[in-house]
PDB file with SEQRES, HELIX, SHEET and CRYST1 records, atoms N, CA, C and O in Angstrom:
SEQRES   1 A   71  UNK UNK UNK UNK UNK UNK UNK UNK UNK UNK UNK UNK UNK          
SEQRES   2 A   71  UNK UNK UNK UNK UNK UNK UNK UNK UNK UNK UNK UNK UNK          
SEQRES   3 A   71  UNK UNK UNK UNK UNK UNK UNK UNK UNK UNK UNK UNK UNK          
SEQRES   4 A   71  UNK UNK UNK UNK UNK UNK UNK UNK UNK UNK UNK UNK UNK          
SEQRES   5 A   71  UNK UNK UNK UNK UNK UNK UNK UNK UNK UNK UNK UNK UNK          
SEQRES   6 A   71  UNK UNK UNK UNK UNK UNK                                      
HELIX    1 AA1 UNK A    2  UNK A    6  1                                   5    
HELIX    2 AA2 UNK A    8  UNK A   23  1                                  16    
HELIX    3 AA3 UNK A   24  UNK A   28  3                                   5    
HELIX    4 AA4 UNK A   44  UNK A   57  1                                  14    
CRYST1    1.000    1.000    1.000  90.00  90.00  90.00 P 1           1          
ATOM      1  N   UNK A   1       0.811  -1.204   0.000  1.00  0.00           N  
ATOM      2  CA  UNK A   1       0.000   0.000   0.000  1.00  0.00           C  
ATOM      3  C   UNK A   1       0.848   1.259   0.000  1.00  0.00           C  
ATOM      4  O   UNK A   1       0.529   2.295  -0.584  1.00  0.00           O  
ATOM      5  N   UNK A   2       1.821   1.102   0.619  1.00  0.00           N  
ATOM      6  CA  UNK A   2       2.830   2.312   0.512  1.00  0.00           C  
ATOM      7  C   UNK A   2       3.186   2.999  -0.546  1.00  0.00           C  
ATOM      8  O   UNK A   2       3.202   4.221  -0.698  1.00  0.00           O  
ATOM      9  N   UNK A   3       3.630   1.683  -1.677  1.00  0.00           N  
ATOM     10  CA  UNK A   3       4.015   1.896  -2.883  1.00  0.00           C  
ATOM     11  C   UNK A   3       2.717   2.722  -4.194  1.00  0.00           C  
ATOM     12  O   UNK A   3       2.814   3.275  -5.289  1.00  0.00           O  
ATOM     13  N   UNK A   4       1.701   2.393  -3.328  1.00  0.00           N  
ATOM     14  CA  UNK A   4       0.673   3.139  -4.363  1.00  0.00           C  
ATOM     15  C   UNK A   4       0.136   4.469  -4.000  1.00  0.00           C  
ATOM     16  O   UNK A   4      -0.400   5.229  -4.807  1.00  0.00           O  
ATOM     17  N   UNK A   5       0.361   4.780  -2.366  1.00  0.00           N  
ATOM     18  CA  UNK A   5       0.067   6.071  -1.928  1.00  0.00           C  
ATOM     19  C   UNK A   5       1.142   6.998  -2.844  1.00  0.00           C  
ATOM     20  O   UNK A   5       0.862   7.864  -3.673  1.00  0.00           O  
ATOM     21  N   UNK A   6       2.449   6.526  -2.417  1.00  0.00           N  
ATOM     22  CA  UNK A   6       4.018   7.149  -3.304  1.00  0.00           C  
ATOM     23  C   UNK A   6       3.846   7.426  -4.266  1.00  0.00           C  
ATOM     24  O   UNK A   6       4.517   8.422  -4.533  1.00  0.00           O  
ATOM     25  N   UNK A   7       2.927   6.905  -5.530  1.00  0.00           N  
ATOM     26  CA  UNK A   7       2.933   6.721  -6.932  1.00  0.00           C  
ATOM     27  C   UNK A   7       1.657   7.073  -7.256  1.00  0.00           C  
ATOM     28  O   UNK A   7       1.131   6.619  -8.272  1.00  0.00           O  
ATOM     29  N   UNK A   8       0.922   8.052  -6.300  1.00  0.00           N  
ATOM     30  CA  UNK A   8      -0.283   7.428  -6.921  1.00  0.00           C  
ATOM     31  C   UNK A   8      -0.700   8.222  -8.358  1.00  0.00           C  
ATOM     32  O   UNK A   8      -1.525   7.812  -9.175  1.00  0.00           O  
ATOM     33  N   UNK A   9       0.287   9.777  -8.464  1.00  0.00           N  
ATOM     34  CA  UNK A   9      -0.189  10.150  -9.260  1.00  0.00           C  
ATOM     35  C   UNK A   9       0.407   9.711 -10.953  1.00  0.00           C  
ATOM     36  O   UNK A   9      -0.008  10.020 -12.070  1.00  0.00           O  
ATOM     37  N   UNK A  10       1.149   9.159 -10.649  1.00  0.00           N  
ATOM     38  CA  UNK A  10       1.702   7.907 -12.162  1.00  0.00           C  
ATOM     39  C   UNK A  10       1.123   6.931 -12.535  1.00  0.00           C  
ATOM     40  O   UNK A  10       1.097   6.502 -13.689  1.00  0.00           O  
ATOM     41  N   UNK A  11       0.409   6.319 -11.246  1.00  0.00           N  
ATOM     42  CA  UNK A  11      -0.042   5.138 -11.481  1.00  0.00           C  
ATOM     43  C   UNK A  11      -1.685   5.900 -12.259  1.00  0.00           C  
ATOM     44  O   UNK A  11      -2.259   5.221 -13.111  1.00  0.00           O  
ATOM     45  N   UNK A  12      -2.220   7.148 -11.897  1.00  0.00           N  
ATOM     46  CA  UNK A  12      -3.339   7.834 -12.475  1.00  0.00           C  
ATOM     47  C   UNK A  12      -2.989   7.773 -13.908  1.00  0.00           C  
ATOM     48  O   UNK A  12      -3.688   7.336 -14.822  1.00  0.00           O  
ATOM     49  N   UNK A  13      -1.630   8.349 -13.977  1.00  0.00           N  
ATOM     50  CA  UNK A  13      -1.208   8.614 -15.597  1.00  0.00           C  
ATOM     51  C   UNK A  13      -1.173   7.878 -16.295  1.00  0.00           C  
ATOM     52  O   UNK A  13      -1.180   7.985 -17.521  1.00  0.00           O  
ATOM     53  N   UNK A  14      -1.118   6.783 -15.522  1.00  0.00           N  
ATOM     54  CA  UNK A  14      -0.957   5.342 -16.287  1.00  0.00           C  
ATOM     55  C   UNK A  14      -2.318   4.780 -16.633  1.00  0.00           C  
ATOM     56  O   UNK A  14      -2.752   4.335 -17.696  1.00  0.00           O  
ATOM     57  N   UNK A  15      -2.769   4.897 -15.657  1.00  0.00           N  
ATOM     58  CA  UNK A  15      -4.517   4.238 -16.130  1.00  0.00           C  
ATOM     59  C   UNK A  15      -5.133   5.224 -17.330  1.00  0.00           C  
ATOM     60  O   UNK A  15      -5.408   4.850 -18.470  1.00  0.00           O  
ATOM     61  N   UNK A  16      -5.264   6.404 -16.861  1.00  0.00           N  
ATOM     62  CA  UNK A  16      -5.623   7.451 -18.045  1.00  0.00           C  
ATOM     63  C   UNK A  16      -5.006   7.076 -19.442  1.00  0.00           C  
ATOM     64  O   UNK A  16      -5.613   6.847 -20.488  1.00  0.00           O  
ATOM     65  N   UNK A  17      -3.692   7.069 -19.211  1.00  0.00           N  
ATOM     66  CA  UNK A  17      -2.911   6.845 -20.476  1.00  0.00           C  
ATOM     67  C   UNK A  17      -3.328   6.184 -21.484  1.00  0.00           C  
ATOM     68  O   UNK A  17      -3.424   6.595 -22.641  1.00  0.00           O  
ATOM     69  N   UNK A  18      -3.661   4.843 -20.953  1.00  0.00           N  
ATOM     70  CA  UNK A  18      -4.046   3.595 -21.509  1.00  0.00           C  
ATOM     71  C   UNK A  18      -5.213   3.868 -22.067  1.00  0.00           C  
ATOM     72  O   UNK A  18      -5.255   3.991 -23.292  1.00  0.00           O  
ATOM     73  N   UNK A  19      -6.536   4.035 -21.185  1.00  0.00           N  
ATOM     74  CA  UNK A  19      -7.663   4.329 -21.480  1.00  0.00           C  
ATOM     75  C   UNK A  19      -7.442   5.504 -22.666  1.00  0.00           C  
ATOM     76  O   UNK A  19      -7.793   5.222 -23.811  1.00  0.00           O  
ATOM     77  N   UNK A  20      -7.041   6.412 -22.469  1.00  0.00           N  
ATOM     78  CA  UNK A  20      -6.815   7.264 -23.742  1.00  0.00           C  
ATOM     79  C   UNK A  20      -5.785   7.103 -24.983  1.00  0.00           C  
ATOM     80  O   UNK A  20      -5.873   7.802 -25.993  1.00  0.00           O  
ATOM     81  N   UNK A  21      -4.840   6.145 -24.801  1.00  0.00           N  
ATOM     82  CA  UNK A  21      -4.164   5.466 -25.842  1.00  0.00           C  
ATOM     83  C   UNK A  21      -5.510   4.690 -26.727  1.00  0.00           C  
ATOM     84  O   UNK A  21      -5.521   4.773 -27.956  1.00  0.00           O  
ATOM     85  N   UNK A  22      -6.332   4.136 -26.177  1.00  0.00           N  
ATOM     86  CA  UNK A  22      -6.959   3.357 -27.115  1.00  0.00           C  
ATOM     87  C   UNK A  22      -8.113   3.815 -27.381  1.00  0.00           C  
ATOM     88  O   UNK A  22      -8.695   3.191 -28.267  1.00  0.00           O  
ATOM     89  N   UNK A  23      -8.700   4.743 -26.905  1.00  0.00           N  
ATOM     90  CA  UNK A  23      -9.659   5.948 -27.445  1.00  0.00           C  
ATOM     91  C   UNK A  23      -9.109   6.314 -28.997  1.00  0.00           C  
ATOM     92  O   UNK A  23      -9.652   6.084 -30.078  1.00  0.00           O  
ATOM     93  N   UNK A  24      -7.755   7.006 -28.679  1.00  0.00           N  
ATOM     94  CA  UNK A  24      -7.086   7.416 -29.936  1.00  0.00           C  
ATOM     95  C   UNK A  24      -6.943   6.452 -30.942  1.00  0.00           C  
ATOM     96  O   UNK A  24      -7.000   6.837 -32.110  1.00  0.00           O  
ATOM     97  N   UNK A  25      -6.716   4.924 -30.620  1.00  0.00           N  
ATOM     98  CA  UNK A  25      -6.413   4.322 -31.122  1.00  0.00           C  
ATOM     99  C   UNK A  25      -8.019   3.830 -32.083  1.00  0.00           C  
ATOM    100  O   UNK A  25      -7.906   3.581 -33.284  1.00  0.00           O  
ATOM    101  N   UNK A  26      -9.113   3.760 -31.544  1.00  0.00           N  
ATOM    102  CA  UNK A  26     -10.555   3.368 -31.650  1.00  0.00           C  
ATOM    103  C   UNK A  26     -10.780   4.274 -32.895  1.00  0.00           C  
ATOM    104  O   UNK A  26     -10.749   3.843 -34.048  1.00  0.00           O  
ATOM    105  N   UNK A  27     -11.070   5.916 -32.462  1.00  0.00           N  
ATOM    106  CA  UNK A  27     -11.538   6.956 -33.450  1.00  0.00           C  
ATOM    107  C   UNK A  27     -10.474   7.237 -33.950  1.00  0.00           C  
ATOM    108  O   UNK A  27     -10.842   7.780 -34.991  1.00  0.00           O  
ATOM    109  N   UNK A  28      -8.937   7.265 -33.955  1.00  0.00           N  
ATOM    110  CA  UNK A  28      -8.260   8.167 -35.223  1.00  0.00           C  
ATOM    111  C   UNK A  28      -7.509   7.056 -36.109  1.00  0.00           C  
ATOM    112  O   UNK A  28      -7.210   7.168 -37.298  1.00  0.00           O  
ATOM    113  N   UNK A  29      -7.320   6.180 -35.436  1.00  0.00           N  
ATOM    114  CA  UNK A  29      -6.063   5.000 -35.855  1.00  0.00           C  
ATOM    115  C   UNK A  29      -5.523   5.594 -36.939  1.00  0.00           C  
ATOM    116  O   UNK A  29      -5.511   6.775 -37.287  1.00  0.00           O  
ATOM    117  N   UNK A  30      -4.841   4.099 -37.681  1.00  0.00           N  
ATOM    118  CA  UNK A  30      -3.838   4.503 -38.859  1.00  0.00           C  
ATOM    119  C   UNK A  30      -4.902   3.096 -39.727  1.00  0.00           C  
ATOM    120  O   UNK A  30      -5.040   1.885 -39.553  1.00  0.00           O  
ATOM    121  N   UNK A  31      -5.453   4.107 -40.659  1.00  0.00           N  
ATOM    122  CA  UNK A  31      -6.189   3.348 -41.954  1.00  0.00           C  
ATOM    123  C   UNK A  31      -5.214   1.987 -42.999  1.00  0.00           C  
ATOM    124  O   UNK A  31      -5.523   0.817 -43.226  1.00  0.00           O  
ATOM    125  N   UNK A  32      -4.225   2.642 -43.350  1.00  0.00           N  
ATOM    126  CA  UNK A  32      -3.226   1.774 -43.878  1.00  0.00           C  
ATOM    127  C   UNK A  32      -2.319   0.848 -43.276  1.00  0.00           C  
ATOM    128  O   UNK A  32      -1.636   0.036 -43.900  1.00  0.00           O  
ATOM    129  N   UNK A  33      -2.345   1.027 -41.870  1.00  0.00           N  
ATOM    130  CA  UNK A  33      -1.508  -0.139 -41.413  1.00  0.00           C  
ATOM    131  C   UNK A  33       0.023   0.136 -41.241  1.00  0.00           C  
ATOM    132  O   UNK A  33       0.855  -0.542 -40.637  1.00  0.00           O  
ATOM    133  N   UNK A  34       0.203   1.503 -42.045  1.00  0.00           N  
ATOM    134  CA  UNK A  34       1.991   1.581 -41.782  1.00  0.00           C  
ATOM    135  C   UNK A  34       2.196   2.538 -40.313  1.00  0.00           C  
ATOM    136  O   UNK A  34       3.374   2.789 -40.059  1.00  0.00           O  
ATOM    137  N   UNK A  35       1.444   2.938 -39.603  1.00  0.00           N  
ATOM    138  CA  UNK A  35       1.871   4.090 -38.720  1.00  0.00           C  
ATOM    139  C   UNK A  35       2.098   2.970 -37.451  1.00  0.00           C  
ATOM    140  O   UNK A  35       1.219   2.152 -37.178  1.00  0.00           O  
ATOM    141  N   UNK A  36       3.130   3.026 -36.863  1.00  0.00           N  
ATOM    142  CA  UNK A  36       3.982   2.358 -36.033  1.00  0.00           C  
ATOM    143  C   UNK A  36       3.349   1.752 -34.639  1.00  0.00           C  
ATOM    144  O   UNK A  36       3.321   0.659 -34.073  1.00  0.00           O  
ATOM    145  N   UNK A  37       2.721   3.451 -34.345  1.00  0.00           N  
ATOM    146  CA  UNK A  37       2.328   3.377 -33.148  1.00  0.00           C  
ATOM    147  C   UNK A  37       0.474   3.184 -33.156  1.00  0.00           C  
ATOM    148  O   UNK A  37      -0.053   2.493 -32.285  1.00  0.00           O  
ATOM    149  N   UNK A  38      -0.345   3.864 -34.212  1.00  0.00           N  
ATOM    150  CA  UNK A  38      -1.597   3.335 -34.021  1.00  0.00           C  
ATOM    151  C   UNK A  38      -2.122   2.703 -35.240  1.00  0.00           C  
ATOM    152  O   UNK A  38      -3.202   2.826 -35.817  1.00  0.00           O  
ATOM    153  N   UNK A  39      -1.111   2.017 -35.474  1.00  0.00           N  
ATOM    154  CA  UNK A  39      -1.896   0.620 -36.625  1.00  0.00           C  
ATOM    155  C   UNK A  39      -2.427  -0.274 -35.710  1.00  0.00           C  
ATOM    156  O   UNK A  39      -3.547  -0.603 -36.099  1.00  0.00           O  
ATOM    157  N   UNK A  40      -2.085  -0.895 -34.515  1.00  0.00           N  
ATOM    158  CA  UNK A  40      -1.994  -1.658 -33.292  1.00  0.00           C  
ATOM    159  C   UNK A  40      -2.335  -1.286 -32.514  1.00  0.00           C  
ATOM    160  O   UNK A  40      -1.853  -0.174 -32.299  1.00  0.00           O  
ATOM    161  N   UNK A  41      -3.733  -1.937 -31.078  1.00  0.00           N  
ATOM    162  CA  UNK A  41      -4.278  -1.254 -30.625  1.00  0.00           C  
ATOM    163  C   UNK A  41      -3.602  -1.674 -29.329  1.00  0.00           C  
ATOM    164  O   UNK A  41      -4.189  -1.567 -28.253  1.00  0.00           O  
ATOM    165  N   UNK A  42      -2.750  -2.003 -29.401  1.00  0.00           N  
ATOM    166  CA  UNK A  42      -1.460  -2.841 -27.958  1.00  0.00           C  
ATOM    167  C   UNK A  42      -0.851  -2.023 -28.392  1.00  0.00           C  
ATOM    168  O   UNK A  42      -0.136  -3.022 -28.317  1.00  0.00           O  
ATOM    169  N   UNK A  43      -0.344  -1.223 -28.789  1.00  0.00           N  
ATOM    170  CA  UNK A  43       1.227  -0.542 -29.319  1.00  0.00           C  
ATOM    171  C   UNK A  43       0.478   1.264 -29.040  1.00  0.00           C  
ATOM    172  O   UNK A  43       1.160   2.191 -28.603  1.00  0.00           O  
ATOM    173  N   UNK A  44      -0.761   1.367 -29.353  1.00  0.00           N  
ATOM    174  CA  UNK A  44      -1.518   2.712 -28.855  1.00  0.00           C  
ATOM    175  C   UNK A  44      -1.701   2.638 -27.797  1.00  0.00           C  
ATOM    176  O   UNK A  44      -1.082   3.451 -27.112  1.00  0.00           O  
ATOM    177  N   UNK A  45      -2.417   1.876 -27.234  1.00  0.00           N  
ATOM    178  CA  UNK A  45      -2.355   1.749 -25.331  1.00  0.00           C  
ATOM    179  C   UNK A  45      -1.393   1.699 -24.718  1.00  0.00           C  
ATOM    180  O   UNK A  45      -1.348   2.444 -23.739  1.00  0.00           O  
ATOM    181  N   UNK A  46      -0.282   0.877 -24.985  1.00  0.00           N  
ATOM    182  CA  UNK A  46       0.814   1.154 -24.217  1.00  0.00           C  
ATOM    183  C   UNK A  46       1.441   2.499 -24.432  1.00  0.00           C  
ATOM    184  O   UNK A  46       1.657   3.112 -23.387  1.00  0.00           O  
ATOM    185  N   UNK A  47       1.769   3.076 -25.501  1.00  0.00           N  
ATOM    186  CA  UNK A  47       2.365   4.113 -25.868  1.00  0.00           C  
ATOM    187  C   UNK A  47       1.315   5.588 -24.673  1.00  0.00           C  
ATOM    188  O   UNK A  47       1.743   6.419 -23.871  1.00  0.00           O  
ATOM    189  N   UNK A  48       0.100   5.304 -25.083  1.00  0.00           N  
ATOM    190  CA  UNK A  48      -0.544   6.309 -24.072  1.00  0.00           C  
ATOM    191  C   UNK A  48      -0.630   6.032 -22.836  1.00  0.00           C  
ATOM    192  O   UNK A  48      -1.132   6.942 -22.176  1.00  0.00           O  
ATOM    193  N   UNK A  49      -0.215   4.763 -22.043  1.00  0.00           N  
ATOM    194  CA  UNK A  49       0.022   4.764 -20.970  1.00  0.00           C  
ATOM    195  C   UNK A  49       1.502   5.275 -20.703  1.00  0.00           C  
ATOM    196  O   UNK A  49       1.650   6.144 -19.844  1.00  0.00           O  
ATOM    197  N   UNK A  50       2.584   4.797 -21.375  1.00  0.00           N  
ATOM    198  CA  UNK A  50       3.888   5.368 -20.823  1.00  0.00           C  
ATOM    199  C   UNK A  50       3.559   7.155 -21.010  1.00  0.00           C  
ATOM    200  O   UNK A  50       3.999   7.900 -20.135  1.00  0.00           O  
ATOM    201  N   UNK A  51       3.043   7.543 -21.784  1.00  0.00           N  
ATOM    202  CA  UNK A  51       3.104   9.235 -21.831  1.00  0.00           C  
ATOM    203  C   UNK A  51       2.006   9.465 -20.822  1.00  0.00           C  
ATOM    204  O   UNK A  51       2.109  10.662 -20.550  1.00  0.00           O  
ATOM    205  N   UNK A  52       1.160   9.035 -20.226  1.00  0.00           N  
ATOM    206  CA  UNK A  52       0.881   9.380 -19.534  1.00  0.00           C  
ATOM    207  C   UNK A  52       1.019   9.521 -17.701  1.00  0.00           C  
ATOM    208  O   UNK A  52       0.474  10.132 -16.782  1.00  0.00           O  
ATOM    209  N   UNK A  53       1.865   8.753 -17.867  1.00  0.00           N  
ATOM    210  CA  UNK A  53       2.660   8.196 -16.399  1.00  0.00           C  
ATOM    211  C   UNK A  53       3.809   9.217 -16.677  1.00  0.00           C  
ATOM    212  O   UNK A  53       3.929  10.116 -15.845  1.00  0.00           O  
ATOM    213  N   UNK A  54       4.649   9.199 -17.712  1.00  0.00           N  
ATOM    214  CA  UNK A  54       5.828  10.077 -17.648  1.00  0.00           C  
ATOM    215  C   UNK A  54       5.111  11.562 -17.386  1.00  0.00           C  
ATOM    216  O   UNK A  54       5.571  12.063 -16.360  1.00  0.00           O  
ATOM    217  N   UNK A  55       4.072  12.431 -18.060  1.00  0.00           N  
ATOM    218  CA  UNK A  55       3.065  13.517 -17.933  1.00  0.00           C  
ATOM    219  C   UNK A  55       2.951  13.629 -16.189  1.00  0.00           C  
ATOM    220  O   UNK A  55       3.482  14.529 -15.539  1.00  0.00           O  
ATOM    221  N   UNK A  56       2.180  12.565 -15.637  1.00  0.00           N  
ATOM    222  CA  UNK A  56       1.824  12.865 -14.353  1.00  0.00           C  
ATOM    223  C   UNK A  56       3.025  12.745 -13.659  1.00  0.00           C  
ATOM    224  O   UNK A  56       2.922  13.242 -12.538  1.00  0.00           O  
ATOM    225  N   UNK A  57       3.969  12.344 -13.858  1.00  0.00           N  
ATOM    226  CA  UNK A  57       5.145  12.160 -12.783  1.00  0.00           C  
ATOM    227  C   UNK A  57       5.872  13.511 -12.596  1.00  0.00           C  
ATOM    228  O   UNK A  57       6.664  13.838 -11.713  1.00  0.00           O  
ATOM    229  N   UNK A  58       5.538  14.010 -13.347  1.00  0.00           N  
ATOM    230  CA  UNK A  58       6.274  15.369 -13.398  1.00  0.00           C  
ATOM    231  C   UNK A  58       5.728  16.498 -12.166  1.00  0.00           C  
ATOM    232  O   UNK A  58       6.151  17.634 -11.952  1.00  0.00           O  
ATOM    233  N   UNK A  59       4.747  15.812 -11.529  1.00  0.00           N  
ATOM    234  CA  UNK A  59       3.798  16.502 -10.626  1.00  0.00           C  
ATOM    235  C   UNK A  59       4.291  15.993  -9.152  1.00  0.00           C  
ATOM    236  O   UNK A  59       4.064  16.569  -8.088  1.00  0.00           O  
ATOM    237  N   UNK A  60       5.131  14.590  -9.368  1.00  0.00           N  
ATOM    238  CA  UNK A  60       5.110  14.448  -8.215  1.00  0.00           C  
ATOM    239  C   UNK A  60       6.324  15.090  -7.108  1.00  0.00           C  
ATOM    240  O   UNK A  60       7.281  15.647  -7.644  1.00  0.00           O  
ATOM    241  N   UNK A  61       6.300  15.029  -5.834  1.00  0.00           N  
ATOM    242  CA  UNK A  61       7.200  15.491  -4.973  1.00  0.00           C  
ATOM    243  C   UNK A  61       8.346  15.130  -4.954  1.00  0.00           C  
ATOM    244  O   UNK A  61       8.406  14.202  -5.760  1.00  0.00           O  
ATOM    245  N   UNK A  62       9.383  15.310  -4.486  1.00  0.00           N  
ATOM    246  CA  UNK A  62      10.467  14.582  -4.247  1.00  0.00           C  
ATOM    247  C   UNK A  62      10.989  14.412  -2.853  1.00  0.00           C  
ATOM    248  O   UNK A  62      11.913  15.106  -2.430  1.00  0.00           O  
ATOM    249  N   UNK A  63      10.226  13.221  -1.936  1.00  0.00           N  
ATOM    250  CA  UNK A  63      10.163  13.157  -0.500  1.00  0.00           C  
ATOM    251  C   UNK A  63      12.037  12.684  -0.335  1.00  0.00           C  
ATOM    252  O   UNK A  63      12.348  12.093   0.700  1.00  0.00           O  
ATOM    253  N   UNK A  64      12.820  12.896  -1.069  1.00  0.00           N  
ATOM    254  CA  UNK A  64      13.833  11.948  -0.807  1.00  0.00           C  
ATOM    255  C   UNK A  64      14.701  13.553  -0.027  1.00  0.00           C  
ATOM    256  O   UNK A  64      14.586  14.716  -0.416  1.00  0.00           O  
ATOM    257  N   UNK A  65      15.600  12.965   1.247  1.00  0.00           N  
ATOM    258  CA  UNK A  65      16.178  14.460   1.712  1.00  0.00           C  
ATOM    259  C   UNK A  65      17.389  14.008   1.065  1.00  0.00           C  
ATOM    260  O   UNK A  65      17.645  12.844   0.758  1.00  0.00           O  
ATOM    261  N   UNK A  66      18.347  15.361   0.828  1.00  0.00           N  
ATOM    262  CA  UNK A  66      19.206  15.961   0.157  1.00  0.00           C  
ATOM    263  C   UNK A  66      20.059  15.707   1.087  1.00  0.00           C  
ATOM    264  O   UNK A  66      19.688  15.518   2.246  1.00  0.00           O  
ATOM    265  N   UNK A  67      21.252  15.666   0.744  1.00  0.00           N  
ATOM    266  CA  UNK A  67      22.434  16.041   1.520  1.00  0.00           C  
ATOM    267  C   UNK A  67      23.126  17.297   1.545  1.00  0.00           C  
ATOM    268  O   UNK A  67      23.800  17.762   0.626  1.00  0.00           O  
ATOM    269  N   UNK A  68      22.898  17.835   2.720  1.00  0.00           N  
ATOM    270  CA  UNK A  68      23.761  19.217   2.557  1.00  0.00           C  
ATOM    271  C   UNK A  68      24.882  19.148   2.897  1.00  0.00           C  
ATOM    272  O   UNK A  68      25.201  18.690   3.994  1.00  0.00           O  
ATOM    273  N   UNK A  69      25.920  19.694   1.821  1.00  0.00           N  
ATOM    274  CA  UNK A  69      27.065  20.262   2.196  1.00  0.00           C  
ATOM    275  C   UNK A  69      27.784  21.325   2.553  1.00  0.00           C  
ATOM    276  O   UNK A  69      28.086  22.294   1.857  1.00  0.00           O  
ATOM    277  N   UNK A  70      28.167  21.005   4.181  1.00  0.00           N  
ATOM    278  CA  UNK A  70      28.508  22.194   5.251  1.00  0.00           C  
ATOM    279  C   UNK A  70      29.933  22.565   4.945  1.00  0.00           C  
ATOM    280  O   UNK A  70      30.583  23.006   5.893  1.00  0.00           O  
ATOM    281  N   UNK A  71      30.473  22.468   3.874  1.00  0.00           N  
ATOM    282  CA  UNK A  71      31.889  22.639   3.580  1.00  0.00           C  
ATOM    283  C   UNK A  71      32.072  24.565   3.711  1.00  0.00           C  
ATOM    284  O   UNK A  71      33.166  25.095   3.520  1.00  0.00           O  
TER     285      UNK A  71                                                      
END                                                                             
């Protein structure tokens, strides 16, 4: 449980992602089959889940303490 309080807002980006990777993938796809990422509706979901986890992570805190140097 720790690990999902820590994350939770990536793990959001991630669910969103997905869900909206294959939205995109549903209404815009790639008609011909050559476009890399939404000819494939596994290759659009994943792709909108990693951008969307990388998107929300950018929000999160950074609980880790620093080391100060008293030099």
């Amino acid at each position: 449980m720790n690990i999902i309080s820590k994350y939770k807002l990536t793990l959001l980006g991630l669910a969103l992602g997905l869900v909206g990777g294959y939205i995109y993938y549903y209404f815009v796809g790639c008609q011909s089959g050559t476009c890399a990422i939404t000819s494939s509706p596994v290759n659009s979901t994943i792709y909108g889940g990693f951008m969307g986890s990388v998107l929300l992570n950018i929000f999160e805190k950074d609980n880790t303490k620093k080391k100060e140097n008293n030099n």
